[in-house]
C-alpha positions as CSV (number, residue, x, y, z in Angstrom):
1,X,-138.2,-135.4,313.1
2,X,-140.9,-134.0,316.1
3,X,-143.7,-134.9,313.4
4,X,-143.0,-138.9,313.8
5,X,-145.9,-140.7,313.9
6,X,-146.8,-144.2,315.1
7,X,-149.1,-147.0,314.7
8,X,-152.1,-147.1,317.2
9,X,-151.9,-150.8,317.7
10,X,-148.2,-152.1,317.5
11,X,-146.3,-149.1,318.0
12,X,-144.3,-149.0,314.4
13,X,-143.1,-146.3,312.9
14,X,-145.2,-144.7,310.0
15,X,-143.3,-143.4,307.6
16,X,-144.2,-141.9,304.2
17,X,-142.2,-142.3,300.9
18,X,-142.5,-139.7,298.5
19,X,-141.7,-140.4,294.6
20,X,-141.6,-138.1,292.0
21,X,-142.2,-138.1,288.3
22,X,-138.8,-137.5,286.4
23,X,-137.8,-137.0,283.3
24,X,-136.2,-140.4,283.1
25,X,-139.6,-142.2,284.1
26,X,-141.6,-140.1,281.1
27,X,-139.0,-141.3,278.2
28,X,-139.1,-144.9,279.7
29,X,-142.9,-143.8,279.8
30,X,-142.7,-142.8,275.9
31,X,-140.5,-145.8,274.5
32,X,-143.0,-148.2,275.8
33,X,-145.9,-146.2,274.2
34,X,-144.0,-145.9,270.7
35,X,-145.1,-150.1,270.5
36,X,-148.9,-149.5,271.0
37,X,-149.3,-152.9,272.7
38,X,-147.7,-154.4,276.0
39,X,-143.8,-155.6,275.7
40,X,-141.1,-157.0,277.9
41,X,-138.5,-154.2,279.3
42,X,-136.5,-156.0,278.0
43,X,-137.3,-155.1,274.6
44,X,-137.4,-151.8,275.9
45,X,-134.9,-149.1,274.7
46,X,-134.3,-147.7,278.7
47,X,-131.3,-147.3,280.6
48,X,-130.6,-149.5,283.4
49,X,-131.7,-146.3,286.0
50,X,-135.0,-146.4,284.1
51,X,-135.4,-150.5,284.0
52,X,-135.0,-150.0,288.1
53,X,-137.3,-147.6,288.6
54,X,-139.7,-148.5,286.1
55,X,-142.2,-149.8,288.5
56,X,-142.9,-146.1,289.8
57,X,-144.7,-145.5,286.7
58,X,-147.5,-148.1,288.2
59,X,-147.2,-145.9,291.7
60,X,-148.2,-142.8,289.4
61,X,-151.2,-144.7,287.5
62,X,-149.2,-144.6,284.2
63,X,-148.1,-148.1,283.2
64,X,-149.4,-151.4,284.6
65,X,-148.2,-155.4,284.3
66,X,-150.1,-157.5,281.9
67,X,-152.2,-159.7,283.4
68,X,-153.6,-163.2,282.5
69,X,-157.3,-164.1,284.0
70,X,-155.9,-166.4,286.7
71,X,-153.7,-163.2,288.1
72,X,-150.5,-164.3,286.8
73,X,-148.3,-162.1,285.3
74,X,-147.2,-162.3,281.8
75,X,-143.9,-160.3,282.4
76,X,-144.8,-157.4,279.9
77,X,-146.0,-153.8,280.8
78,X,-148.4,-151.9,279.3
79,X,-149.2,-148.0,279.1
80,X,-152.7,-147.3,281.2
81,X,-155.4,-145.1,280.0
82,X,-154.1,-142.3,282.5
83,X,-150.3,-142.9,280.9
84,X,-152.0,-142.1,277.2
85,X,-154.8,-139.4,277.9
86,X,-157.8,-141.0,277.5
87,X,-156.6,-143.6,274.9
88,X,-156.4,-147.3,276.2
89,X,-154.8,-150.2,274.6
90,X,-156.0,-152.5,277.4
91,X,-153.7,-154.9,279.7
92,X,-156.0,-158.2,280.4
93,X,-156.0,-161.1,277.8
């Protein structure tokens, strides 16, 4: 804990959070590429660790939220180009 670092102009704390990519986070990865467009989790066939940290799949680049124009969400996810190699379904309507 020597290494602690700390914000130049308030004085917090800077700490760094490290994720990694499981085997969990691939299959969820997986069952929302098997529907080729973007879906609800809840349609998803994912166990409940996998709903939880689902969101670390946007951290990695590989899924994203569905997005109207205005910026609101439409409460699906969608695999990015990154989470398909180079094929993309696209996430904006």
């Amino acid at each position: 804990m020597n290494n602690v670092k700390h914000c130049e102009c308030c004085g917090a704390k800077i700490v760094e959070y490290k994720h990694v990519l499981n085997q969990g986070l691939v299959k969820a990865l997986f069952e929302l590429s098997k529907h080729k467009m973007p879906m609800p989790l809840t349609d998803l066939d994912i166990t409940r660790n996998q709903w939880t940290n689902f969101q670390k799949l946007r951290y990695f680049g590989l899924a994203e939220k569905e997005m109207h124009e205005d910026g609101s969400g439409t409460g699906r996810w969608c695999v990015t180009t990154t989470g398909v190699w180079g094929r993309s379904w696209g996430c904006l309507l």
